[in-house]
RODO-2510 file (C-alpha; in nm, 4 decimals, decimal comma):
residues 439
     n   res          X          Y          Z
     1     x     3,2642    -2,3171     1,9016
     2     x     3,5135    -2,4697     1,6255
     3     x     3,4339    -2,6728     1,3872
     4     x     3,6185    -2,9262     1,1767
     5     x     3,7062    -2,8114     0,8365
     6     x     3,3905    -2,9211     0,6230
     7     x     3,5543    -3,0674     0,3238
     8     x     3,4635    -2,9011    -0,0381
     9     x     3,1338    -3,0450    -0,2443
    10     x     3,2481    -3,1380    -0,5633
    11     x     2,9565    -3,1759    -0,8341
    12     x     3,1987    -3,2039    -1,0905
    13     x     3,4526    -3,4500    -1,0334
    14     x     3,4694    -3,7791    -1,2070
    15     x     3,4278    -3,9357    -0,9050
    16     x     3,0771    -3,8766    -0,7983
    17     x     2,8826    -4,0795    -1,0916
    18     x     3,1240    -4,3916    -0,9818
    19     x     3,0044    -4,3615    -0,6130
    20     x     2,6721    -4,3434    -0,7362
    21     x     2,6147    -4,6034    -0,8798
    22     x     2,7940    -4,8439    -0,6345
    23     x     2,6061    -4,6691    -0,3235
    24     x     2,3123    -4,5063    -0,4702
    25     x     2,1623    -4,5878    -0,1471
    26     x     2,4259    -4,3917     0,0491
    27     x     2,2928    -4,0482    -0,1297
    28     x     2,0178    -3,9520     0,1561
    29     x     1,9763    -3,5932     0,2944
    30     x     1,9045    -3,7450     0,6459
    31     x     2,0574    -4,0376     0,8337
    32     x     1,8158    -4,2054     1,0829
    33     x     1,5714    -3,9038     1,0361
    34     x     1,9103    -3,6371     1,1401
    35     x     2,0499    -3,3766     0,9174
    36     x     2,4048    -3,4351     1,0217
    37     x     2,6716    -3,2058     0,9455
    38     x     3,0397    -3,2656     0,8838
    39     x     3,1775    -3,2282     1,2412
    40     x     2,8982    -3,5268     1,3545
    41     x     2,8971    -3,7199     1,0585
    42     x     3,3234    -3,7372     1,1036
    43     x     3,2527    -3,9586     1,3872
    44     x     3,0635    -4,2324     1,2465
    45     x     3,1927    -4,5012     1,0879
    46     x     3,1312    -4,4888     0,6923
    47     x     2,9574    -4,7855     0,5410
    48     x     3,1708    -5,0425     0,3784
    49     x     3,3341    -4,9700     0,0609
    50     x     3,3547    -4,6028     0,1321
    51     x     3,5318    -4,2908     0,2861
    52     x     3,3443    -4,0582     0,4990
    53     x     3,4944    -3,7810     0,2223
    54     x     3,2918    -4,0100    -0,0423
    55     x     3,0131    -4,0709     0,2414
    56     x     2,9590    -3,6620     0,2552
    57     x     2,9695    -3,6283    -0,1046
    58     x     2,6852    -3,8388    -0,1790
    59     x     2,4907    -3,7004     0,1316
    60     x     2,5527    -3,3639     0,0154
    61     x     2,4415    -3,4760    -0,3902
    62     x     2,0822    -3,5662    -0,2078
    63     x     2,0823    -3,2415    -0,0433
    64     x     2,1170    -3,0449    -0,3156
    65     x     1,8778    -3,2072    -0,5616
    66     x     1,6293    -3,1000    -0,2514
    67     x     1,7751    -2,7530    -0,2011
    68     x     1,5815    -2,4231    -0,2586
    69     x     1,7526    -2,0997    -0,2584
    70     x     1,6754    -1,8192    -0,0014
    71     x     1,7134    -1,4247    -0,0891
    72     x     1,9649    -1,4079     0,1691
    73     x     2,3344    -1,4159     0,0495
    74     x     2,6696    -1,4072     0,2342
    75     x     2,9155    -1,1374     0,2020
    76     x     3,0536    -1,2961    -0,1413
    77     x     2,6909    -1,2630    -0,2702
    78     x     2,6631    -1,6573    -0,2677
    79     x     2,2598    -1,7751    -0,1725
    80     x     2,1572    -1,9285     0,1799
    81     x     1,9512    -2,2293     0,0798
    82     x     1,7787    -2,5017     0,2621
    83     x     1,6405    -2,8747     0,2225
    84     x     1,2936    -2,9589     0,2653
    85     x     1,3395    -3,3168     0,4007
    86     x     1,0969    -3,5816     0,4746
    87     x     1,1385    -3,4762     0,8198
    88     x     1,1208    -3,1126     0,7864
    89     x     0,8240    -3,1560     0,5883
    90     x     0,6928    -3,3401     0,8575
    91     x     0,7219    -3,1700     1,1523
    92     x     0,6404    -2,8137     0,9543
    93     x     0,2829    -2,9702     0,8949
    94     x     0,2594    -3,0911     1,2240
    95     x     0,3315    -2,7295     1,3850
    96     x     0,0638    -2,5701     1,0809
    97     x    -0,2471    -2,7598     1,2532
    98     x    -0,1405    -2,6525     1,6031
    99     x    -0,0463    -2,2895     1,5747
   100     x    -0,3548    -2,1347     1,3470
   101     x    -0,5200    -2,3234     1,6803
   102     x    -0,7633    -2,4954     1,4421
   103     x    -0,7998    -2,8205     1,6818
   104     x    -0,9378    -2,8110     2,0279
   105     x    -0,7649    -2,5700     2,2161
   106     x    -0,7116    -2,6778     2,6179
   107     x    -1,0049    -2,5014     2,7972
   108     x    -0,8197    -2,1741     2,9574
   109     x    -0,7196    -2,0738     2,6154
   110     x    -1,0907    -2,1619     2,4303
   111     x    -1,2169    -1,9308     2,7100
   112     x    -1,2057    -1,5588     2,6502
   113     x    -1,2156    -1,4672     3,0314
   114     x    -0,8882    -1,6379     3,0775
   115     x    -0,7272    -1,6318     2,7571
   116     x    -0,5815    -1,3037     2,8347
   117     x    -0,4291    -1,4016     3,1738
   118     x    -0,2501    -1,6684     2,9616
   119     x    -0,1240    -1,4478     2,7279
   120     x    -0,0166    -1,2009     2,9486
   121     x     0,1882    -1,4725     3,1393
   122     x     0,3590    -1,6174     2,7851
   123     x     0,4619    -1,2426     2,7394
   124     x     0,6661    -1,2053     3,0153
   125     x     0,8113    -1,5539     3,0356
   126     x     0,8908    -1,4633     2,6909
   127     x     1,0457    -1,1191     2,7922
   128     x     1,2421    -1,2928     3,0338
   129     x     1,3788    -1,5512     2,8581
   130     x     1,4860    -1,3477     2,5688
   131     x     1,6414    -1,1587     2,8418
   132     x     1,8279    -1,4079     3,0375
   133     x     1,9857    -1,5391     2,6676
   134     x     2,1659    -1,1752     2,6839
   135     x     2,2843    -1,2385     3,0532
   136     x     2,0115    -1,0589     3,2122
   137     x     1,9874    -1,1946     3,5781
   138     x     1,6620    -1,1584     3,7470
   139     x     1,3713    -1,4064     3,8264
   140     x     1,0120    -1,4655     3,6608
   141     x     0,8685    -1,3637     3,9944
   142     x     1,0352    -1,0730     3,9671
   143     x     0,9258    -1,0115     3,6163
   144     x     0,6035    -1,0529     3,6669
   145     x     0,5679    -0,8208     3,9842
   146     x     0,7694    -0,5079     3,7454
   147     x     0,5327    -0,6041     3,4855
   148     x     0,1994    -0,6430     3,6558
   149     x     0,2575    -0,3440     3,9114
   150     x     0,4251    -0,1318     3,6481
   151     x     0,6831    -0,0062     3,8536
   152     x     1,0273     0,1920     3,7476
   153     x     1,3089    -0,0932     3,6865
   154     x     1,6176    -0,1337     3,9682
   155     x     1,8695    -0,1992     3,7333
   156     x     1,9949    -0,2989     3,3583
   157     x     1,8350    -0,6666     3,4195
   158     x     1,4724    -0,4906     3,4931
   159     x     1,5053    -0,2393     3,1970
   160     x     1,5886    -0,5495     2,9649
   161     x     1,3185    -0,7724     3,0598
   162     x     1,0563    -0,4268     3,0427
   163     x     1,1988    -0,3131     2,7048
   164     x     1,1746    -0,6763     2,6120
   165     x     0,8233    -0,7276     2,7351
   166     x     0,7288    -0,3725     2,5140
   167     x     0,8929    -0,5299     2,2181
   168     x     0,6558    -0,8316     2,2744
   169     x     0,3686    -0,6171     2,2600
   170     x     0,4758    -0,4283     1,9693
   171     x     0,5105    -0,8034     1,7644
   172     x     0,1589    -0,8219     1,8749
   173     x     0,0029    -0,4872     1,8159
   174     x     0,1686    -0,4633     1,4647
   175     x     0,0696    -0,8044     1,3479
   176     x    -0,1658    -0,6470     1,0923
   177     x     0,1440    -0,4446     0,9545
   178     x     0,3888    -0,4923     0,6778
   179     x     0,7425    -0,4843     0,7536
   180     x     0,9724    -0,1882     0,6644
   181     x     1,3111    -0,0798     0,7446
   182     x     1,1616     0,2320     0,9696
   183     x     0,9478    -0,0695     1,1545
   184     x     1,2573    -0,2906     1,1944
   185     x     1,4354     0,0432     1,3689
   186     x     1,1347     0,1323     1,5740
   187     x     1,1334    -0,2024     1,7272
   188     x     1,5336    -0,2069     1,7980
   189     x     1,4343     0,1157     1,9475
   190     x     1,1821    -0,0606     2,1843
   191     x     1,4306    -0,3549     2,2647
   192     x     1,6795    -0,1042     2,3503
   193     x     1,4924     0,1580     2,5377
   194     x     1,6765     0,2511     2,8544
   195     x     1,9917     0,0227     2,7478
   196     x     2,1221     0,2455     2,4850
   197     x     2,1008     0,6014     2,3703
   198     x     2,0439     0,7170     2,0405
   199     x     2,3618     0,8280     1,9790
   200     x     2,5432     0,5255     2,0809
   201     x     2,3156     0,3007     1,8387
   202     x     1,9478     0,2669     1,9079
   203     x     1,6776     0,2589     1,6512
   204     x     1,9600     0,3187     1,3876
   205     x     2,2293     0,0434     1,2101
   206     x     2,5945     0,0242     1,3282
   207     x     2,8454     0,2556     1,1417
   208     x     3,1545     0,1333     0,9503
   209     x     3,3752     0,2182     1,2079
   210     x     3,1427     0,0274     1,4589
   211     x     3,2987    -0,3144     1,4088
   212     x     3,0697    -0,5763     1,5437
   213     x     3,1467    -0,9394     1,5295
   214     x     2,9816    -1,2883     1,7409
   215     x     3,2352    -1,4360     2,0015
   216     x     3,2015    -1,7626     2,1339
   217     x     3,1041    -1,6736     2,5419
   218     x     3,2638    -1,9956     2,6592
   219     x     3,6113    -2,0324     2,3817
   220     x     3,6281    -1,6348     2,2608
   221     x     3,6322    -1,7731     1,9502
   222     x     3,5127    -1,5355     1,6734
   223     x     3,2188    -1,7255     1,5152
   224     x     3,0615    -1,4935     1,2782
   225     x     3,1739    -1,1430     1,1087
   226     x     2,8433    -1,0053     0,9904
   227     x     2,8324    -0,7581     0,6488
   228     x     2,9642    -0,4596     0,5791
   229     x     2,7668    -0,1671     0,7638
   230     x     2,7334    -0,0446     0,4558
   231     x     2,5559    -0,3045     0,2503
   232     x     2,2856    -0,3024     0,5442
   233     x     1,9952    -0,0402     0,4367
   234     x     1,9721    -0,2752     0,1042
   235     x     2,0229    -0,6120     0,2980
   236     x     1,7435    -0,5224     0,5028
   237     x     1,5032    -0,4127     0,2549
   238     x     1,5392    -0,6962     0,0952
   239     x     1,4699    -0,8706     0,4385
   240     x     1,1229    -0,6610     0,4764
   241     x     1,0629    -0,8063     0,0774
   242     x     1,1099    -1,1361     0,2082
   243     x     0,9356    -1,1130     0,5292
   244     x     0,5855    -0,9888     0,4021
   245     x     0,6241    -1,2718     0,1169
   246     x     0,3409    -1,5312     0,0788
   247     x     0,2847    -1,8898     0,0083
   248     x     0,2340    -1,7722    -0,3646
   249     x     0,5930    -1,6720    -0,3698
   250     x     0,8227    -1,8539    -0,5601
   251     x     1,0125    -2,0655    -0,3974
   252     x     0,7363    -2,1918    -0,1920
   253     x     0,8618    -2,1548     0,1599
   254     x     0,6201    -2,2796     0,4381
   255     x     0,5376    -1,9686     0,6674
   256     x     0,6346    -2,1339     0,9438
   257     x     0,9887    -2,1500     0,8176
   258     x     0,9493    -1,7848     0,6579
   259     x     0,9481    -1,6598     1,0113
   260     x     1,2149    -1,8540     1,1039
   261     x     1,4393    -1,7399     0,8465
   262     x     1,3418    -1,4092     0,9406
   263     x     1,5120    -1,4826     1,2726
   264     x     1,8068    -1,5910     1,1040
   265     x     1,8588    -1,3264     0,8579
   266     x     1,8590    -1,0038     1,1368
   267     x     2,0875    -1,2524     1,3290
   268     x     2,3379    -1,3305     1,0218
   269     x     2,3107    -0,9615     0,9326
   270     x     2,3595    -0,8769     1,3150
   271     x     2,2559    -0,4678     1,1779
   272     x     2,2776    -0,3392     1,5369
   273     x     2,5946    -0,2561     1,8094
   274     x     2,3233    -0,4502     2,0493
   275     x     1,9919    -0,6186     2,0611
   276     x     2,0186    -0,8216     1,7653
   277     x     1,8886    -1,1349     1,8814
   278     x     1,6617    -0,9749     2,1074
   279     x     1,5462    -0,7792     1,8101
   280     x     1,5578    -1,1387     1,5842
   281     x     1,3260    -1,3080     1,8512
   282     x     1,0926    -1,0360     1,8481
   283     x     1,0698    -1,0542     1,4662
   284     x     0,9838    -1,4181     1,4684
   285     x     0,6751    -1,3515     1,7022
   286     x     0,5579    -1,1003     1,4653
   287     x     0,5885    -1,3120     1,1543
   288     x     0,3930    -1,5978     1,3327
   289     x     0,1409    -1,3892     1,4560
   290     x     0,1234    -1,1750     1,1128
   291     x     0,0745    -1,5201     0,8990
   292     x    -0,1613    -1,6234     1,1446
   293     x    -0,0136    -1,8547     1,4055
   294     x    -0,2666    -1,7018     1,6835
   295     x    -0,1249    -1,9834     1,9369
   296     x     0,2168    -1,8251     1,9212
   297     x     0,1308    -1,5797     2,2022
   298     x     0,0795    -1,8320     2,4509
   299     x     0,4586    -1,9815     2,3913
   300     x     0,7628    -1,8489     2,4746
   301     x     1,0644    -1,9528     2,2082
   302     x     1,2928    -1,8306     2,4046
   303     x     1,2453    -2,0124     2,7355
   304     x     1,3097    -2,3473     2,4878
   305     x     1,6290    -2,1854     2,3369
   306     x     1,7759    -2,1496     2,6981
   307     x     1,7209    -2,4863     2,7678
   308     x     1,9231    -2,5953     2,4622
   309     x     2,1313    -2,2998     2,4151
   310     x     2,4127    -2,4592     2,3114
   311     x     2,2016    -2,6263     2,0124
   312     x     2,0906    -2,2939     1,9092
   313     x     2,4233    -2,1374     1,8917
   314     x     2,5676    -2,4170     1,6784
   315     x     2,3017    -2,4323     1,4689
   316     x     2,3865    -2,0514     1,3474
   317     x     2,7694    -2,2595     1,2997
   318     x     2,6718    -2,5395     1,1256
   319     x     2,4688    -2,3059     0,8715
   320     x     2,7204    -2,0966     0,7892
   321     x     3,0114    -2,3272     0,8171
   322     x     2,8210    -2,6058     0,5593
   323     x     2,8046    -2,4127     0,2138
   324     x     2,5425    -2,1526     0,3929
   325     x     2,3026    -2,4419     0,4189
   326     x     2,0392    -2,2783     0,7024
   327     x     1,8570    -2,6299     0,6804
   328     x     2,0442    -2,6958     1,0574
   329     x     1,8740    -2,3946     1,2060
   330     x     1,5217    -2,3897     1,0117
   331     x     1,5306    -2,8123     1,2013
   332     x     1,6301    -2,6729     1,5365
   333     x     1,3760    -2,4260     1,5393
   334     x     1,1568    -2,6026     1,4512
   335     x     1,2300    -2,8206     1,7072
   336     x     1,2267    -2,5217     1,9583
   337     x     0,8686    -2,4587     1,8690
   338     x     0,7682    -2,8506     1,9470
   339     x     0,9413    -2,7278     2,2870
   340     x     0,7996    -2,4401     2,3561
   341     x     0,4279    -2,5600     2,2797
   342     x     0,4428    -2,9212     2,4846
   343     x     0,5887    -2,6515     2,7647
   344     x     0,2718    -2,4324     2,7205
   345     x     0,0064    -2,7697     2,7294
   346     x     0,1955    -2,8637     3,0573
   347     x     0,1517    -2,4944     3,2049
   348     x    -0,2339    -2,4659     3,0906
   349     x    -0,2565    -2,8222     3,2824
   350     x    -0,0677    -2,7491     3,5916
   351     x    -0,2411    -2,3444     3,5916
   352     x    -0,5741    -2,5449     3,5750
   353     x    -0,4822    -2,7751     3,8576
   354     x    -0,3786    -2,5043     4,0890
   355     x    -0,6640    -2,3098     4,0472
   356     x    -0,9029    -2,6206     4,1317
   357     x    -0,6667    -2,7003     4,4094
   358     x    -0,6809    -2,3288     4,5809
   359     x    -1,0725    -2,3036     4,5184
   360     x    -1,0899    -2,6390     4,7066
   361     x    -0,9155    -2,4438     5,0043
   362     x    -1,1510    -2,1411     5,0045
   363     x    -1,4472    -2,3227     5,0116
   364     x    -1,7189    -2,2052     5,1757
   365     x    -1,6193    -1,8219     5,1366
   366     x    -1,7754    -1,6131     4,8948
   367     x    -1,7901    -1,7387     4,5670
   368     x    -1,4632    -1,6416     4,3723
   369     x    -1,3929    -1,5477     4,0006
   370     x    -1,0905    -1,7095     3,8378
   371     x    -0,9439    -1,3947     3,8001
   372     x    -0,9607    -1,3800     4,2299
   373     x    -0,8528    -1,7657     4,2405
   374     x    -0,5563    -1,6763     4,0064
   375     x    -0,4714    -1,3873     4,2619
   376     x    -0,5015    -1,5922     4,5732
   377     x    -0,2769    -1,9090     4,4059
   378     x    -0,0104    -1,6147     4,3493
   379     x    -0,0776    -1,4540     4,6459
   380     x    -0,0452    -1,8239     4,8468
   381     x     0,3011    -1,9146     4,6763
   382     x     0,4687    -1,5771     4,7701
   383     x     0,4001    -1,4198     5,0898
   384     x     0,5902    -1,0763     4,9649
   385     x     0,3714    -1,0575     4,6728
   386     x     0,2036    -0,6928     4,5584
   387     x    -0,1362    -0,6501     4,3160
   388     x    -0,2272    -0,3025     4,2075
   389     x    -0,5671    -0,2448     4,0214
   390     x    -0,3120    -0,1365     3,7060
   391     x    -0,1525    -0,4683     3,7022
   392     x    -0,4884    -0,6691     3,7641
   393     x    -0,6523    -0,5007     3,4582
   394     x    -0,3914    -0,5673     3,2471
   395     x    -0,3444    -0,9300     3,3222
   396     x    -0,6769    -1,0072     3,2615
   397     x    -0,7932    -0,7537     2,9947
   398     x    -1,0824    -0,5882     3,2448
   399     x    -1,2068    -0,2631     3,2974
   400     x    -1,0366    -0,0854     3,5935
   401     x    -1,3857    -0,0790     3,8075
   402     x    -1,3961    -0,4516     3,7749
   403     x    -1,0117    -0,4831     3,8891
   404     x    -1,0850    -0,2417     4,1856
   405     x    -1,3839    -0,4909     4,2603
   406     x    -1,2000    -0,8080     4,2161
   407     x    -0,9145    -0,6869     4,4847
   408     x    -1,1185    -0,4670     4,7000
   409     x    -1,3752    -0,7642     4,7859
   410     x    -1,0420    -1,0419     4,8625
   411     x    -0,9260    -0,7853     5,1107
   412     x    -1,2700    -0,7706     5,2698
   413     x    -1,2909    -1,1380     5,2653
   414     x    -0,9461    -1,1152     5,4583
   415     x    -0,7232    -1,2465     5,2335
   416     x    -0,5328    -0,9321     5,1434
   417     x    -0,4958    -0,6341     5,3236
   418     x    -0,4290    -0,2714     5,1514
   419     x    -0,0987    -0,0908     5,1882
   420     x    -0,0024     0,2421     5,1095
   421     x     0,3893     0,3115     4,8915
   422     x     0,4559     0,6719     4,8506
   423     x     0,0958     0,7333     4,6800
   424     x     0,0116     0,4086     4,5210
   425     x    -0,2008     0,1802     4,6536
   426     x    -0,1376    -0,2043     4,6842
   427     x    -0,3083    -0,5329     4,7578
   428     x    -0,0730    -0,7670     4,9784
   429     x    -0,1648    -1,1077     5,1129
   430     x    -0,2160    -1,1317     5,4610
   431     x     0,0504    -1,2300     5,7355
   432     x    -0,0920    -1,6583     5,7274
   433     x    -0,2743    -1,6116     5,4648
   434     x    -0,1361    -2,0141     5,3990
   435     x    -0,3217    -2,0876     5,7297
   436     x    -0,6433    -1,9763     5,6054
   437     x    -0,6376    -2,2393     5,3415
   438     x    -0,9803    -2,5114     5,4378
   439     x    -0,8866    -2,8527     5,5482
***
């Protein structure tokens, strides 16, 4: 992914005060609401009077006087920083109101007997995702049947999206936690579990002789060369320092943004042989979820990143290409998350549609749970399906007796029938079980 040769900021030069005070109103962070960089802002014509050299200058004079340094420096010690814009500032408030889920939450998630089902779901749609950005190739069904029947993965795909899903939990069982170094290696450990041994780099940092550097998939262009190995036990410390931070900490940084530098700095850092973003994703949940954003685990960041991917990746470019100004990824990510929750209103909606629609077909059976509807609307979109009592429980937080009972009385109604694999016991839909469905 090259990019044009971002010409120098010069602070100092005699020029500067000249421009200023001919085209004072040239010197705005943002053009039309856009943090441009060089390599867009080279294809627009300057205003009159001007160079785009002398256009950049001035935007980059109103970006400093807004910049705020980050603890995060480049290999020549020099400070990330970022600009809190107008329209950073706006969408950050925006996503504060949503994410503590302090405004009316859509019914399914309000309601504690399916909140879990929809959590469960965003977990492995999350798992996947994150997956699929690494070149896993599988499907959601097939996610959600390893997941939910907890079977033994077929291949490196399976194992990735399972390790992935574990690593999900772990964000969410550990929300409570500070972060250390030793946490930081447990959960590479988890993203990595059945990918990577020990000795070939899991749960530890890459050596000095393992040289790791980012490679554009689609140019092989070398894009990044992260730190020294060496200079990473004190680089990430000082990442743990900066990710249990708080809003008293000066510089203020909203907590939104102080989990999505978090992302950025394990990615720029890139400690690991493998799993680095994997492991950067996973650290993002559990920064949201740790400052409080209880809505995060009902998104899925990464399903919004692959739909943009190619924003994402030049967003890591831009940052490092500009003077180490991360203000192009902290707006993308943002961004992301606007994504990924207007994706998770339209699932709740469509979820809650389905589930009217296939209780409109069974009517006049026995009454059903949602929990039973949500099994039969699976169950009616993929003949080859499978439901264990495991998987049941788990998806919607029950006790196994009630899982048992929720299966146990569909197959006497006749809408699944038990099967027997090996010694475990599954629930499979019936042969027509779409010809059951009531006029």
């Amino acid at each position: 992914m090259r990019t044009s040769q971002v010409p120098e900021f010069k602070p100092r030069s005699r020029k500067l005060p000249l421009l200023l005070s001919s085209h004072s109103e040239l010197a705005r962070a943002e053009l039309d609401g856009r943090y441009l960089h060089w390599d867009e802002l080279r294809h627009r014509a300057p205003p009159r009077g001007v160079t785009r050299e002398d256009w950049w200058q001035l935007i980059k004079l109103a970006r400093g006087t807004l910049a705020k340094e980050l603890p995060l420096t480049d290999q020549a010690d020099r400070p990330f920083t970022f600009a809190m814009t107008d329209s950073l500032q706006r969408a950050s408030f925006g996503l504060e109101h949503e994410l503590k889920g302090t405004g009316k939450l859509p019914p399914p998630l309000a309601d504690p007997a399916s909140r879990k089902r929809y959590e469960l779901s965003s977990l492995i749609e999350e798992a996947l995702r994150s997956s699929q950005l690494e070149g896993a190739s599988t499907t959601r069904f097939v996610a959600k049947e390893l997941i939910r029947t907890k079977r033994t993965p077929r291949n490196e795909s399976e194992r990735m999206v399972l390790s992935n899903y574990h690593a999900m939990q772990w964000a969410r069982d550990n929300r409570d936690h500070r972060l250390s170094t030793s946490a930081v290696l447990e959960l590479h450990s988890i993203v990595t579990q059945g990918l990577l041994e020990p000795a070939d780099g899991a749960g530890r940092f890459r050596h000095d002789d393992e040289k790791i550097q980012v490679v554009d998939n689609s140019s092989g262009e070398i894009v990044h060369t992260p730190p020294d190995a060496a200079l990473l036990p004190s680089r990430m410390n000082a990442m743990c320092t900066f990710a249990n931070g708080t809003v008293n900490d000066e510089p203020f940084i909203p907590p939104v943004l102080r989990a999505i530098f978090l992302h950025f700095w394990l990615a720029y850092d890139h400690p690991f042989v493998d799993g680095n973003g994997r492991t950067a994703r996973a650290l993002f949940y559990w920064s949201m979820l740790n400052q409080g954003y209880k809505i995060t685990e009902f998104i899925s960041i990464s399903r919004a990143i692959k739909g943009a991917r190619s924003q994402y990746e030049k967003a890591f470019v831009f940052s490092e290409t500009d003077g180490n100004d991360a203000t192009y990824f902290v707006l993308n990510q943002v961004k992301m998350i606007r994504t990924a929750l207007d994706d998770m209103y339209e699932y709740v909606r469509d979820k809650t549609k389905e589930l009217g629609d296939v209780e409109r077909t069974v009517r006049g059976e026995m009454q059903f749970s949602e929990r039973q509807l949500a099994v039969l609307s699976h169950a009616l979109r993929h003949s080859d399906a499978r439901f264990t009592v495991e998987g049941h429980q788990s998806a919607h937080g029950i006790s196994y007796e009630t899982a048992r009972t929720d299966l146990t009385s569909l197959a006497e109604a006749g809408f699944l029938e038990r099967t027997q694999v090996g010694k475990k016991l599954y629930f499979v839909p019936v042969v027509g079980l779409d010809r059951k469905q009531k006029p």
